[in-house]
C-alpha positions as a LaTeX table, in Angstrom:
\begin{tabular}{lrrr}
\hline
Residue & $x$ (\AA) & $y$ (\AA) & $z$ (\AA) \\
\hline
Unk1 & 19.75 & 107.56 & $-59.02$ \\
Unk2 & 20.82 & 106.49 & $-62.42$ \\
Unk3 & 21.06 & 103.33 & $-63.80$ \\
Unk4 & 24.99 & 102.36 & $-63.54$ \\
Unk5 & 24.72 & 103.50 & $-60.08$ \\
Unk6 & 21.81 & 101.36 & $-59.21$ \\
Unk7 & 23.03 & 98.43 & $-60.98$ \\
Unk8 & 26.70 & 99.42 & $-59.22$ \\
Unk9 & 25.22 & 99.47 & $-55.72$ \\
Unk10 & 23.38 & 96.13 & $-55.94$ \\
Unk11 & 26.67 & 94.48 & $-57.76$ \\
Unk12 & 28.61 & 95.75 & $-54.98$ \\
Unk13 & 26.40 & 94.61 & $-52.12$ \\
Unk14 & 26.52 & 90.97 & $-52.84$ \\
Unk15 & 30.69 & 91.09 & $-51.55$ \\
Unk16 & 30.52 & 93.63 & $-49.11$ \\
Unk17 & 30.44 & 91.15 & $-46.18$ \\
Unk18 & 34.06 & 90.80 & $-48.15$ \\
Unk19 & 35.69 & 94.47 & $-46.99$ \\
Unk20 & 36.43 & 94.12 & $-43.55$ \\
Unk21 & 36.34 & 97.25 & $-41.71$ \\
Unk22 & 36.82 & 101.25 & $-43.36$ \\
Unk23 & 34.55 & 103.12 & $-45.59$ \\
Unk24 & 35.42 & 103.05 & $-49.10$ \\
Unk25 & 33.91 & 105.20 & $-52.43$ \\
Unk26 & 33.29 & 104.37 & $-55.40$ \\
Unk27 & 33.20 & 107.62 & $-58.00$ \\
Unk28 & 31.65 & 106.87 & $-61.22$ \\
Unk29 & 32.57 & 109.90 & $-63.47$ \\
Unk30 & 29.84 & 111.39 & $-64.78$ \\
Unk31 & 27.58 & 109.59 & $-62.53$ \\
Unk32 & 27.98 & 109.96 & $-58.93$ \\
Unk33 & 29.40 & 108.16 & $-55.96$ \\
Unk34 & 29.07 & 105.22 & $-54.13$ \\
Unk35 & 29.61 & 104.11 & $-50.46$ \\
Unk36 & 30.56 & 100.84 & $-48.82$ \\
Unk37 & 30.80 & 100.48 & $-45.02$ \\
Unk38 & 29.96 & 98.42 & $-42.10$ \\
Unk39 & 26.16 & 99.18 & $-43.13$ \\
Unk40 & 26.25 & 98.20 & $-46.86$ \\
Unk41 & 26.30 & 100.10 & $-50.01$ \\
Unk42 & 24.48 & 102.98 & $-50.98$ \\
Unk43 & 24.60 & 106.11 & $-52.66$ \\
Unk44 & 26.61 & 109.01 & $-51.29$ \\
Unk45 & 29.55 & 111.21 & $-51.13$ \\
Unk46 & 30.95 & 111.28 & $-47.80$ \\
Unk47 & 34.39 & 111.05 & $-46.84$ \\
Unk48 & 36.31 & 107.72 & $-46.93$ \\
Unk49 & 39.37 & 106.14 & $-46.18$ \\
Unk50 & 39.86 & 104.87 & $-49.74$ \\
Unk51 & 38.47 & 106.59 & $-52.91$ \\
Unk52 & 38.18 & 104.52 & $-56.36$ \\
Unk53 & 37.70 & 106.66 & $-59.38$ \\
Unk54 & 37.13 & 105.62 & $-62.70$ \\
Unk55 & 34.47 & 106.19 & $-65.85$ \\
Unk56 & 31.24 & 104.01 & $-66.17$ \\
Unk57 & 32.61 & 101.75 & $-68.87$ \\
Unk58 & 35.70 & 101.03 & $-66.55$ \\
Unk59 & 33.69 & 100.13 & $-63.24$ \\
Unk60 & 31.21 & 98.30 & $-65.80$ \\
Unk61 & 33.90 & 95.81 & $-66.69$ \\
Unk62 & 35.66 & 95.56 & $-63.24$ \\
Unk63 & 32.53 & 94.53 & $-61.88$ \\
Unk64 & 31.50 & 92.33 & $-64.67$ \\
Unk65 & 34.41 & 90.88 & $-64.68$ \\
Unk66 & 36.29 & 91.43 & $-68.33$ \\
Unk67 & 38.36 & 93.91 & $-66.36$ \\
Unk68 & 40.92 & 93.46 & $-63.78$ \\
Unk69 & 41.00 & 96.12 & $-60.98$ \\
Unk70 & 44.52 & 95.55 & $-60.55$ \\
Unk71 & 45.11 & 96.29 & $-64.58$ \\
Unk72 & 42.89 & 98.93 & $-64.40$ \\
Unk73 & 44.78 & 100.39 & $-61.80$ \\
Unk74 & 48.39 & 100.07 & $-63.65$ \\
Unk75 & 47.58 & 101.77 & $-67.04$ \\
Unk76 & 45.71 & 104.37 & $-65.34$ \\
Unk77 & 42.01 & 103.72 & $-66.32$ \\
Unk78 & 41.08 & 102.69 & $-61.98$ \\
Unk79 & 42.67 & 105.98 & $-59.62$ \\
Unk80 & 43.03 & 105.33 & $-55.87$ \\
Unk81 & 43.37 & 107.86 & $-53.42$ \\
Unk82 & 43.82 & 107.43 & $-49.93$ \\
Unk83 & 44.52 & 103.87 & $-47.89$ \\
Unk84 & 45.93 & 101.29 & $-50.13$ \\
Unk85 & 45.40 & 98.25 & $-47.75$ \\
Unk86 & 41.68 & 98.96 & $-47.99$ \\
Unk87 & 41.69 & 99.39 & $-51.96$ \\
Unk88 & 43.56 & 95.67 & $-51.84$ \\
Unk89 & 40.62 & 94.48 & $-49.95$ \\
Unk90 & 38.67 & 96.10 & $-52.20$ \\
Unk91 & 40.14 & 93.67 & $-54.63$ \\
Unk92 & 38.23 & 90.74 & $-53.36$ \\
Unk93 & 35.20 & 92.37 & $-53.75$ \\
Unk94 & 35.01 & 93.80 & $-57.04$ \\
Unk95 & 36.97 & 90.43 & $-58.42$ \\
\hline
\end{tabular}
């Protein structure tokens, strides 16, 4: 596992008690992908019912915090496919 997704995964388990309900994914291009569910966050590619897509640098600033997912989102750097009630829940936890 490489380093942004390690450091992902354990940035992204401290709000998952935040996304209620549905599996989401987390693809780091370049990297690999990530999965949050009802039984945490871990490494994986499985199917989802909301897919986030973005590079390394973007995810490292969402989750840091200098980014906004919801900016991200609007000039096209953060790509959602699938449910966009979960990927607004989402919100919470990467904010």
């Amino acid at each position: 596992m490489s380093d942004v997704i390690n450091a992902a995964v354990e940035r992204l388990s401290a709000g998952v008690g935040r996304f209620d309900g549905g599996i989401a994914k987390f693809v780091i291009t370049g990297e690999g992908a990530i999965m949050m569910d009802a039984d945490g966050v871990r490494e994986g590619d499985e199917e989802a019912d909301v897919t986030l897509i973005a590079s390394a640098d973007v995810f490292q600033a969402i989750l840091e915090g200098t980014m906004n997912p919801t900016s991200a989102f609007m000039t096209g750097k953060l790509k959602i496919d699938g449910s966009m009630g979960k990927a607004m829940q989402l919100a919470a936890v990467l904010s």
